[in-house]
Every structure is written in structure tokens, then in C-alpha cells.
N, C-alpha and C positions, 0 to 999 in steps of 0.2 A: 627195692624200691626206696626211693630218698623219701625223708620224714616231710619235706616241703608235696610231694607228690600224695602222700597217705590225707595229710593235711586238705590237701586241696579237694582230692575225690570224697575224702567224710564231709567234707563241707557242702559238695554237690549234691550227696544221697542226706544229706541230712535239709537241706531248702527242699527237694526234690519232696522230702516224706515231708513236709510242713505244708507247701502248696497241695497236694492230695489230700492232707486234712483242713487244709482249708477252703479248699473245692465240694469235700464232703460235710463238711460245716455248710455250705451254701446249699445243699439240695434239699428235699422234703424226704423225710424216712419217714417208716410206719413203728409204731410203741413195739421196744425188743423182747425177749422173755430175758428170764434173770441169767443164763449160760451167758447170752450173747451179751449182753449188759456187762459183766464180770469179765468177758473177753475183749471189750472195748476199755473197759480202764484199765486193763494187761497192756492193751497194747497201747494208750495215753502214755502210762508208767514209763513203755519199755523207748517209745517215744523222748520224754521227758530228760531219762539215763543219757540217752546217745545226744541229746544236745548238752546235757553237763560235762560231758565226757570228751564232748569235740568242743566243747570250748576252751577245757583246761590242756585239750590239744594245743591249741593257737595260741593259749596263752603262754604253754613250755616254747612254742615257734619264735613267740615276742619277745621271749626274754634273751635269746639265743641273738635275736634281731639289736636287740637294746644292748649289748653285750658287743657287739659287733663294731653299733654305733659309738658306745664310750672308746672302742679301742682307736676309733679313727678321728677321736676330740669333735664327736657332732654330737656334743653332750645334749644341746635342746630335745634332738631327735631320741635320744637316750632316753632322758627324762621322761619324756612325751610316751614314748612306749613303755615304759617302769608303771607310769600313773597307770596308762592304761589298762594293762597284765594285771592289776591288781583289783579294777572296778570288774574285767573279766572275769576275775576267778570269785570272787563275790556273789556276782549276778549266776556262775555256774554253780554256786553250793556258799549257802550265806552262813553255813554252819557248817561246821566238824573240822577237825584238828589237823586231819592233813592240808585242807585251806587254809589252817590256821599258819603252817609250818613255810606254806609255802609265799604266803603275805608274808610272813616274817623275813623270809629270804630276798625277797624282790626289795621289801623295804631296807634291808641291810645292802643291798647292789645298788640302791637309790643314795643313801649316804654315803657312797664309795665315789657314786659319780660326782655327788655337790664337793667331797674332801678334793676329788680328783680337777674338779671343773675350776675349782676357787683356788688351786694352784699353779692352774695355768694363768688366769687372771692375774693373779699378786706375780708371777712370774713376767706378763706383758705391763704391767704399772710398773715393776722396776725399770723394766728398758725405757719402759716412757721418762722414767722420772729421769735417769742416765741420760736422755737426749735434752732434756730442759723443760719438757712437756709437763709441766706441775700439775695442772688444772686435771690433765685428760687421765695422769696416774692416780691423783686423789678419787675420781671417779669409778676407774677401774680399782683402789681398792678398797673403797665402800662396796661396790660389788662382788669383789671377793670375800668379803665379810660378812654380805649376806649370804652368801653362796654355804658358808661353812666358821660359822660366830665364832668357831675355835679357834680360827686363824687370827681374830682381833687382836691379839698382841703385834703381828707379824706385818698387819693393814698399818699402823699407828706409824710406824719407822720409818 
């Protein structure tokens, strides 16, 4: 079964068990004894797991996606899903070190994009500036400058 197909059914059983608790959230129940009580934050808990877990699913789906994107120069849409993967993986576990590991990596494929993006930029101002178009390459290389501050030597010539 393809990881996009896994993706999508956890994603269904995972809304699927939310509206049930939120259904069951809506009714009137009678006061529990302590078993049943301790079996409902079991299963809150075991609830809680399976959406951190299906989130840091979609978010390995997004970066696969955003990866895809930089290779085809749709650096925005790149971008766009880089940020996103990472407000993801936050909201699925605001703490511990394998999130920690794995912001670190996304943010590392996000600096590869702006290196990668603001080279193609200084690369379309050179042609501009080659055809006579002064104005439209100095623009394009201010913005490959911001793209990636490193390249200011490279924007200035």
C-alpha cells in the first residue's frame, strides 16, 4: 500500500474517532466509577497518540511534497510547505528531540531552497541585465539578496 494511501485512511479513522468524541462530548452521561473513569483517559491518551503520530505522518508526506516542489523551481510552493511541516510537527509534539531533529532538518531543506531560489534569481538578472534591462535585473538582484544575504557580493556586480 502507497505511503500517500496509509496517509489518507489514518487520516479518515483518525476525523472519524474525533467526531465520535465529539458526538459523545454532546450527550448527557450519568457520574462513572473510578475503572471506567481511568478507561476513558486511556483512551483520551491513546486518542491523543494517534493524532500526534498521524500528524508527523503528513508532515514526513509534506516534506516529500516540498522536496518535489524545489526540484521542479516552485520554490513558493516549496517554501510554503517547508513552513508548514514544521508549525505541524510542533502542534504534533511541542517537545522532545526527535521533533527537535526533525525541525532542524526541514529548516536545513528550507536554507537549501532560499540558497537554491536566489540562484536562480541572480542567474535570470544576469540575462536581464545582458538584454539592457537594468532596472528589472537590479530588482531581481535585490531579491536574490534577500533570498540568501550570502550572495551580496554576487547581487552588487
Amino acid at each position: 500500500m502507497s505511503r500517500k494511501v496509509l496517509v489518507t485512511s489514518s487520516l479518515i479513522l483518525v476525523c472519524a474517532g474525533l467526531a465520535i468524541a465529539q458526538q459523545n462530548n454532546n450527550t448527557t452521561t450519568l457520574p462513572k466509577d473510578g475503572a471506567a473513569l481511568s478507561e476513558d483517559v486511556q483512551n483520551a491518551s491513546q486518542k491523543q497518540e494517534i493524532i500526534r503520530i498521524e500528524k508527523q505522518m503528513l508532515a514526513d508526506q509534506m516534506v516529500e511534497d516540498a522536496r518535489k516542489s524545489m526540484l521542479r523551481e516552485d520554490f513558493e510552493k516549496a517554501r510554503d510547505q517547508y513552513l508548514l511541516v514544521i508549525s505541524l510537527l510542533r502542534e504534533a509534539s511541542p517537545d522532545g528531540e526527535e521533533v527537535d531533529k526533525k525541525v532542524k532538518s526541514v529548516r536545513d531543506a528550507l536554507a537549501m531552497l532560499y540558497k537554491r531560489w536566489a540562484l536562480k534569481v541572480l542567474s535570470e538578472a544576469k540575462e536581464e541585465a545582458n538584454q539592457g534591462l537594468t532596472e528589472k535585473a537590479i530588482e531581481l538582484c535585490t531579491m536574490a539578496a534577500e533570498l540568501d544575504p550570502a550572495l551580496k557580493g554576487e547581487t552588487n556586480r
